[in-house]
C-alpha positions in Angstrom: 0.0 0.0 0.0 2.7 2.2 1.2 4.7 1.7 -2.3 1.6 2.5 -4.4 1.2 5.8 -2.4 4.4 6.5 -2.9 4.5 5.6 -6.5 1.5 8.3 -6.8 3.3 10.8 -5.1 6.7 10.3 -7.6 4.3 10.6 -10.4 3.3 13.9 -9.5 5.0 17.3 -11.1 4.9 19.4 -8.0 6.6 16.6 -6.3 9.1 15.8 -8.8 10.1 19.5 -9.4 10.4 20.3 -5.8 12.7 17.1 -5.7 14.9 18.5 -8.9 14.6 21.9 -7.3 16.3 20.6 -3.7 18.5 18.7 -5.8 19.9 21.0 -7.8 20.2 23.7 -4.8 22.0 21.1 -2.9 24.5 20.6 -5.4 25.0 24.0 -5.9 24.9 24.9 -2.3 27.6 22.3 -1.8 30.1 23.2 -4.7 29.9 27.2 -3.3 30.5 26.2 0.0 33.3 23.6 -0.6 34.7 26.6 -2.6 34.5 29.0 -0.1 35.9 26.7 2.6 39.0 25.8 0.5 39.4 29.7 -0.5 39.8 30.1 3.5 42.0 28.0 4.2 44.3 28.9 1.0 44.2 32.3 2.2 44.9 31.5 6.2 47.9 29.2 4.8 48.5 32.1 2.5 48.8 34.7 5.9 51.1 31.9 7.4 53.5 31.8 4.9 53.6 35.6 4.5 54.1 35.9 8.8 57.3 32.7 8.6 58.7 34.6 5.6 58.8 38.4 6.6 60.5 36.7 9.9 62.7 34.3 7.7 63.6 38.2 6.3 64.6 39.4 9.5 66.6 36.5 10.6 68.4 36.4 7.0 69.9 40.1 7.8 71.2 38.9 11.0 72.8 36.2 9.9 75.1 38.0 6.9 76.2 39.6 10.3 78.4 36.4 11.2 79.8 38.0 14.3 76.6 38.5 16.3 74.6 35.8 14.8 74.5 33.0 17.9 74.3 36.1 20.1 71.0 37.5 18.1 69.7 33.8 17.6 69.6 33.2 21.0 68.0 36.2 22.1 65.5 36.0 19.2 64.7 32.3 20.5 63.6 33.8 24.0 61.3 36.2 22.3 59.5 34.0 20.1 59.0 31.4 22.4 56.3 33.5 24.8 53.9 33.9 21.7 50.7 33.1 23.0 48.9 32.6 19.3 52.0 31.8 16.8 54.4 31.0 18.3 57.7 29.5 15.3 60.5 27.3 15.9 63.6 27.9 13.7 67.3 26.4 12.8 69.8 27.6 11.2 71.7 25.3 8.8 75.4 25.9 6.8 75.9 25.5 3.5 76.4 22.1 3.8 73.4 21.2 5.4 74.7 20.8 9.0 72.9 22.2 11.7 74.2 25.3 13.6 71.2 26.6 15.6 68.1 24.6 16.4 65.4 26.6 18.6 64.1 24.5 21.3 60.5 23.8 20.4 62.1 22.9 16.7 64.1 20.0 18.0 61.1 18.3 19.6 59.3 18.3 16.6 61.8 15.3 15.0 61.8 17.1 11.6 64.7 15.6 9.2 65.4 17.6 6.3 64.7 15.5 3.5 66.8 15.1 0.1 64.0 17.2 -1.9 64.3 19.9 0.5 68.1 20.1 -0.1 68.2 19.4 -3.7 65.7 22.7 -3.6 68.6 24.8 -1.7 71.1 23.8 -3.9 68.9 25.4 -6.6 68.1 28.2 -4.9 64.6 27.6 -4.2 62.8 27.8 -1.1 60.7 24.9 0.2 57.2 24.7 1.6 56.2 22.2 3.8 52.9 20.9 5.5 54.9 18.8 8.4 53.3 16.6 11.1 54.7 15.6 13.8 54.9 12.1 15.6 55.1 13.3 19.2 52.1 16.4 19.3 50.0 14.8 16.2 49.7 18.3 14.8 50.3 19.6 11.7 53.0 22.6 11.1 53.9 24.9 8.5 57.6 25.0 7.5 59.4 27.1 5.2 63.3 26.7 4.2 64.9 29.3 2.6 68.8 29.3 1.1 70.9 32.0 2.1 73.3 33.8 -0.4 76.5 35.8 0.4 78.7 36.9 -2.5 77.2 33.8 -4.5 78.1 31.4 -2.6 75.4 29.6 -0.4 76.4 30.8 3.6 73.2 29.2 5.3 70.0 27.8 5.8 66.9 29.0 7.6 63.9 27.0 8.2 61.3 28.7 10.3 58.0 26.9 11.2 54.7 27.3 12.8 52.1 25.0 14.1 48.4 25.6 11.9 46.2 24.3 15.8 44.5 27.6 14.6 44.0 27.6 11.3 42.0 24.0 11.6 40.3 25.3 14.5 39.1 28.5 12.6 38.3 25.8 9.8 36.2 23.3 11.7 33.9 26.4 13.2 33.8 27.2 9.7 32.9 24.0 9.1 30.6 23.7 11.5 28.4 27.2 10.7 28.7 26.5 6.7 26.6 22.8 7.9 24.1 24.7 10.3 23.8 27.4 7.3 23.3 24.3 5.1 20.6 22.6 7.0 18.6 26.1 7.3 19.1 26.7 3.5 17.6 23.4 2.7 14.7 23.7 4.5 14.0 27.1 3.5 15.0 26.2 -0.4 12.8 23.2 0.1 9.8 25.1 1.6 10.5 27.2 -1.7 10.6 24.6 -4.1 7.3 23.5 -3.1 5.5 26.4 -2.7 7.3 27.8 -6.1 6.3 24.5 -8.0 2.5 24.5 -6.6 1.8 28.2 -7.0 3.9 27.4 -10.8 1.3 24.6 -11.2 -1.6 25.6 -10.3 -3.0 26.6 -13.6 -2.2 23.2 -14.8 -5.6 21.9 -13.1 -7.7 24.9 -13.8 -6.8 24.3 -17.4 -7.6 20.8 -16.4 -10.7 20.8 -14.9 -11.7 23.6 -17.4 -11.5 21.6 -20.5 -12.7 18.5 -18.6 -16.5 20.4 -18.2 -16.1 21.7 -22.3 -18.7 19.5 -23.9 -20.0 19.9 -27.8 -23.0 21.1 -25.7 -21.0 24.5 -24.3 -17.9 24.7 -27.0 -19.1 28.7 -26.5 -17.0 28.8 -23.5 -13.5 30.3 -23.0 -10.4 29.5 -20.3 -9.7 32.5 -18.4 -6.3 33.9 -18.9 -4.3 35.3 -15.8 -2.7 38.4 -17.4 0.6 37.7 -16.8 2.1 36.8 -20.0 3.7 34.1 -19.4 3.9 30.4 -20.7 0.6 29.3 -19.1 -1.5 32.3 -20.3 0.0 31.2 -24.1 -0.9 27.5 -23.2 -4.8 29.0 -22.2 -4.6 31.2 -25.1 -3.5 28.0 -27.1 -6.2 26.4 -25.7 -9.3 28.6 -26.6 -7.9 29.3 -30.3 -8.1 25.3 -30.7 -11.6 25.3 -29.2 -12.4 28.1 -31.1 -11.7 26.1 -34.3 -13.3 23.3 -32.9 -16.2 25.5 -32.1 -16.3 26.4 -35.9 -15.6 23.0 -37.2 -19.0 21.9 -34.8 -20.7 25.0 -36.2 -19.9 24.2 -40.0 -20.7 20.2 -39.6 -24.2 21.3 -38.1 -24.6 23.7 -40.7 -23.4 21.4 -43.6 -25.6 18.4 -42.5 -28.5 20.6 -42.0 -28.2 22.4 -45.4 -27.3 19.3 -46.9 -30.3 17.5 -45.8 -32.4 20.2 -46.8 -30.5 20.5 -50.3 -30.8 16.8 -50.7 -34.8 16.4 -49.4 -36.3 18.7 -51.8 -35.4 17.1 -55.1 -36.2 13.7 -53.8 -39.6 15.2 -52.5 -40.3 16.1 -56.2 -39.0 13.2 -57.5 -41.3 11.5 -55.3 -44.6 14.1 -56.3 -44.3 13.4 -60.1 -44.1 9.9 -59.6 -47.8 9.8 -57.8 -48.8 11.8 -60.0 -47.7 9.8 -63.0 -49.4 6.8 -61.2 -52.6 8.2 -60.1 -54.2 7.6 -63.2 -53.2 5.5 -66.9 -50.6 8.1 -68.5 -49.6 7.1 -72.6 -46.1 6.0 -73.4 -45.2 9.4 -74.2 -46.0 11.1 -70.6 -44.2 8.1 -69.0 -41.2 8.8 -71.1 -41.3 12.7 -70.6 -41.5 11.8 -66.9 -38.5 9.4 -67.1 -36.1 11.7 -68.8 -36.9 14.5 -66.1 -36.3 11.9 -63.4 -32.8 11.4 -65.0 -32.2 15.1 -65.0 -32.9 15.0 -61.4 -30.9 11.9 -60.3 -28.3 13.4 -62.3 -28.4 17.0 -60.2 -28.2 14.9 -57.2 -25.6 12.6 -58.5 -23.4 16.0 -59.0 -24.5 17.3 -55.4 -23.4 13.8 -54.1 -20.2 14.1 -55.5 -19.6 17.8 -54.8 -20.5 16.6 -51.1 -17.5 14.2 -51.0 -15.3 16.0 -52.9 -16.2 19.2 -49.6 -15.8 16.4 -47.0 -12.6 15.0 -48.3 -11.2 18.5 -48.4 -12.0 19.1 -45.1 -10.8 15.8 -44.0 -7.2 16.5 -46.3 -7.9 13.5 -47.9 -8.2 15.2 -51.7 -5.7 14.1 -53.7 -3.4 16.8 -55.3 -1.1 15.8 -58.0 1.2 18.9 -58.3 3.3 20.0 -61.2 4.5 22.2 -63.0 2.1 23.8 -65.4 1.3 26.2 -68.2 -1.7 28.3 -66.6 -2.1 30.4 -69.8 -2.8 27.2 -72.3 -5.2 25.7 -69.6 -7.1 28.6 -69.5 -7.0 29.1 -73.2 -8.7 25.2 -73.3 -11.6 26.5 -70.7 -12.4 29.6 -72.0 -12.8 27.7 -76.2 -14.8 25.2 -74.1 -17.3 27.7 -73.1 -17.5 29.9 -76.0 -20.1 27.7 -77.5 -22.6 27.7 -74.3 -21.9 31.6 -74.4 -22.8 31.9 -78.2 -26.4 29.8 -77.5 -26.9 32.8 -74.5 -25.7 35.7 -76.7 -22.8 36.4 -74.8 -19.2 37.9 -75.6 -16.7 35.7 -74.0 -13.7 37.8 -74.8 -10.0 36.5 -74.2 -7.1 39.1 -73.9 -4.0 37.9 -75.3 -2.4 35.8 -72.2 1.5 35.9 -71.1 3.2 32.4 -70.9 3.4 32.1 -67.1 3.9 29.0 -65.2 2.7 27.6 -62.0 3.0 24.2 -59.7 -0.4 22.9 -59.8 -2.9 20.2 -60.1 -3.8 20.6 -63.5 -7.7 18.8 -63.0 -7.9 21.3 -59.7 -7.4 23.8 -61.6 -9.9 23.2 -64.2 -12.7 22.5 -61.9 -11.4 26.3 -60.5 -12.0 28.2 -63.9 -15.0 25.6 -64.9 -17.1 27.1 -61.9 -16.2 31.0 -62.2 -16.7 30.7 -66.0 -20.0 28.6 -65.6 -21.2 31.2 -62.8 -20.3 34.1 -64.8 -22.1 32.7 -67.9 -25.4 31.5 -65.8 -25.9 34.9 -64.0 -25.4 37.0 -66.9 -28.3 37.8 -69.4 -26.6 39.3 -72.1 -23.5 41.4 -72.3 -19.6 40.4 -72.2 -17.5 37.9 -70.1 -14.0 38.9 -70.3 -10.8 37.0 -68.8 -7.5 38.5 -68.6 -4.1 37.0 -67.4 -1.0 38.9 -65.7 1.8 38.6 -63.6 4.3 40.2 -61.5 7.5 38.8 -59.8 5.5 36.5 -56.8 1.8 36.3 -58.5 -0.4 35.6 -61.5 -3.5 37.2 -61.6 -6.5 35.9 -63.3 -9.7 38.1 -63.7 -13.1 37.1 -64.5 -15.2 40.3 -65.6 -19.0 39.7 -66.2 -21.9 42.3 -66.8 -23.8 40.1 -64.9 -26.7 40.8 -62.5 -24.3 41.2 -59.6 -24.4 40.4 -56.1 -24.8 42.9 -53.4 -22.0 44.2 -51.1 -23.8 43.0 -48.1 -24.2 39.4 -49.7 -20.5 39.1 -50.7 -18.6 38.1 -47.7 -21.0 34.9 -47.7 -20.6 33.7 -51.3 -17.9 31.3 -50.7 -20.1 29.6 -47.5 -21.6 26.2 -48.8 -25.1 26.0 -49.8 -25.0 30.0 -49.5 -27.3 31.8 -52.7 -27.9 35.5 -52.5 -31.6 34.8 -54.2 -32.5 31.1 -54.3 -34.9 32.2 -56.9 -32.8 33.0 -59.1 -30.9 29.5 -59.0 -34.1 27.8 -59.3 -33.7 27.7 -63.1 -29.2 26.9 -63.4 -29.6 24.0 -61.0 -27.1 25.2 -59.0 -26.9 24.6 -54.6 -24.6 26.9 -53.8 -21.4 24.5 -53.8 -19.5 25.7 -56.8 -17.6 29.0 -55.0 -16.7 26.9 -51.7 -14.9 24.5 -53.6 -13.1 26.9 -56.2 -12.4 28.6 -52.9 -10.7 25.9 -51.4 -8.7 24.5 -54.7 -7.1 28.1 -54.3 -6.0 27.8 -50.6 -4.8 24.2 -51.5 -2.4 26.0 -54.3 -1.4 28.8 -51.9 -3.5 31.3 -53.6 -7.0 33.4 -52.7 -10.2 34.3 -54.8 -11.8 37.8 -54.3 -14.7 39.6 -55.5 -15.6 42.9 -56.5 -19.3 43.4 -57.3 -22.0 45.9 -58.0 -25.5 45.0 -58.2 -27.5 45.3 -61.6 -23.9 46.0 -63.3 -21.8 42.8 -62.8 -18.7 41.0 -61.1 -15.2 40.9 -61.4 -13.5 37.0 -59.5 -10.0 38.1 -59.3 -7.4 34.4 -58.6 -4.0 34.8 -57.5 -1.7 32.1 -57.7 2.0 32.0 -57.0 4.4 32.1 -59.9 6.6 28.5 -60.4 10.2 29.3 -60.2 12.3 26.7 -61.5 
């Protein structure tokens, strides 16, 4: 039981960030105080070194004065010896290493002056030495320093001190950097935890927020904090995403519901005629008129149908795109001959400006269904008059206008054109057979290419469907 809780607790974030937050201010708490303990005790061994050498100075002076140097020696002995604090034993060696003077307190240290020490004199380099002695147990600090006189080596001075208070100044340091330590990790602990809770804390209003967000209430919004910092981008994060979720509910309802009604009403007349055909004996020729107008029906639902899936498998990014590079002035070329006919039988102008070879990357059937749907919509809604289509490009874009003098659609209706099963006057759609389908997926086969459609229309006077694509640059 005990290891599930604790399991439970490890799993936690609070818990495991307060445990890398101790961790981490342990380490670093331990690598600045080991520093600063081994920077004190450099600098009291420093101190030491500089107190044995300014007297190893003094001494130095006296001996060069050969005549009153056992005299000053043995004078210098009684003085040093009634330091309370640091007090330093000293001898005095010749040049070949023999003892001449040895201060009391150095001979019951048992020091022997090692090989390395002399090789070091010979050189004329002074020694330092950490030394502990047998008898006491207590470390000392010894310094031997070679003595020149006319170039020639005249002595040898080694003056020492014991370091009883430099490790007792150590171990209270010690001692306070450990009570220090223990104070600092419960405080940095305390802080960890509060830091990592307080840090946390809109984790589980997030949480619990998008817990209680249902399809039923998608209208609903986290509540930033106003700080600006990472968790107010998460929440801001958040509510774009429901946003477009939101939308994407919105649209689905919207699409089902239009398509339903889109889909009911031709079957509803479908059904009509046919009880009508059968309410009473009909010749061959009224069943065969009634046949071919129940083809032309199935077939106006068979192209809704597939407009349907071709919207859902956009939405879905399941459409297949076969990109390449293209000419976009001989494809439209091929569109615009293809419709010249159907504009003839309407008595309209389709004119074609001269186009610029221009090149973009593409799916070349895309494409077509693109200029297929402007063209048709521009040849449907216009009574008479001229359709013209014009070509031109610049360094990033090609632009392609379509310019009808068309019935027009009002400025109020224009931002919903591209919406599916949006018509600004049903009625007047009644007689193309169209649902409202044709702009949403021109729109879309222009996103797909990294392009954009936009109008510009005037009621009673006609519209202008301006595409930009991006120019291919090998």
């Amino acid at each position: 039981m005990s290891s599930k809780i604790g399991g439970k607790l490890y799993r936690r974030t609070d818990i495991k960030l307060t445990l890398w937050y101790v961790f981490t201010f342990i380490l670093s708490t331990l690598i600045i105080c080991g520093f600063l303990y081994f920077r004190l005790k450099h600098q009291l061994i420093k101190e030491i070194d500089q107190f044995l050498l300014d007297e190893t100075m003094e001494m130095e002076r006296v001996l060069l004065q050969a005549s009153r140097e056992i005299h000053f020696l043995m004078r210098f002995e009684d003085e040093v010896m009634g330091r309370k604090y640091y007090p330093f034993f000293f001898q005095v060696l010749n040049g070949e290493g023999a003892p001449l003077y040895t201060s009391k307190g150095f001979r019951e240290l048992g020091y022997v002056v090692s090989e390395e020490v002399l090789a070091n004199v010979m050189r004329g380099k002074e020694t330092r030495e950490r030394f502990i002695s047998s008898n006491r147990r207590t470390p000392y600090r010894l310094i031997t320093t070679p003595v020149y006189k006319d170039g020639t080596l005249h002595g040898i001075i080694q003056v020492g001190t014991h370091l009883r208070f430099v490790r007792k100044n150590l171990v209270h340091f010690r001692n306070n950097l450990l009570a220090a330590l223990l104070i600092m990790l419960a405080l940095g602990t305390l802080g960890g935890w509060v830091l990592a809770r307080r840090s946390l804390s809109p984790v589980g209003y997030i949480a619990s927020k998008t817990r209680s967000i249902t399809p039923e209430n998608l209208s609903e919004r986290l509540q930033a904090r106003g700080t600006g910092d990472e968790m107010d981008q998460l929440i801001h994060t958040i509510n774009g995403m429901i946003a477009r979720l939101e939308d994407s509910f919105k649209r689905m309802a919207e699409f089902t519901a239009d398509a339903s009604h889109e889909l009911k009403t031709p079957i509803c007349a479908l059904k009509g005629e046919a009880e009508v055909l059968l309410s009473k004996p009909r010749s061959p020729e009224e069943y065969q008129e009634g046949l071919t107008h129940f083809i032309e029906q199935f077939e106006h639902l068979n192209r809704m149908i597939n407009n349907l899936i071709l919207l859902s498998k956009f939405d879905s990014r399941q459409a297949e795109m076969n990109i390449t590079p293209l000419r976009l002035d001989l494809l439209l070329k091929d569109i615009v001959n293809l419709f010249r006919i159907l504009a003839e039988q309407k008595e309209i102008e389709l004119i074609m400006e001269p186009f610029q070879e221009v090149k973009v990357r593409g799916d070349k059937i895309r494409l077509q269904q693109l200029f297929t749907n402007l063209i048709d919509n521009a040849i449907k809604f216009t009574q008479k008059g001229t359709i013209q289509v014009t070509l031109e490009k610049d360094k990033k874009y090609v632009t392609v206008k379509i310019k009808d003098t068309g019935m027009g659609i009002p400025r109020e209706e224009q931002a919903n054109i591209f919406k599916r099963f949006y018509r600004v006057d049903k009625s007047r759609s009644k007689d193309t057979g169209g649902v409202g389908l044709g702009l949403s997926i021109a729109q879309w086969i222009a996103h797909a290419h990294h392009g954009r459609i936009e109008v510009d229309s005037e009621l009673n006077k006609g519209s202008t469907f301006t595409l930009y694509l991006p120019i291919y640059k090998a």
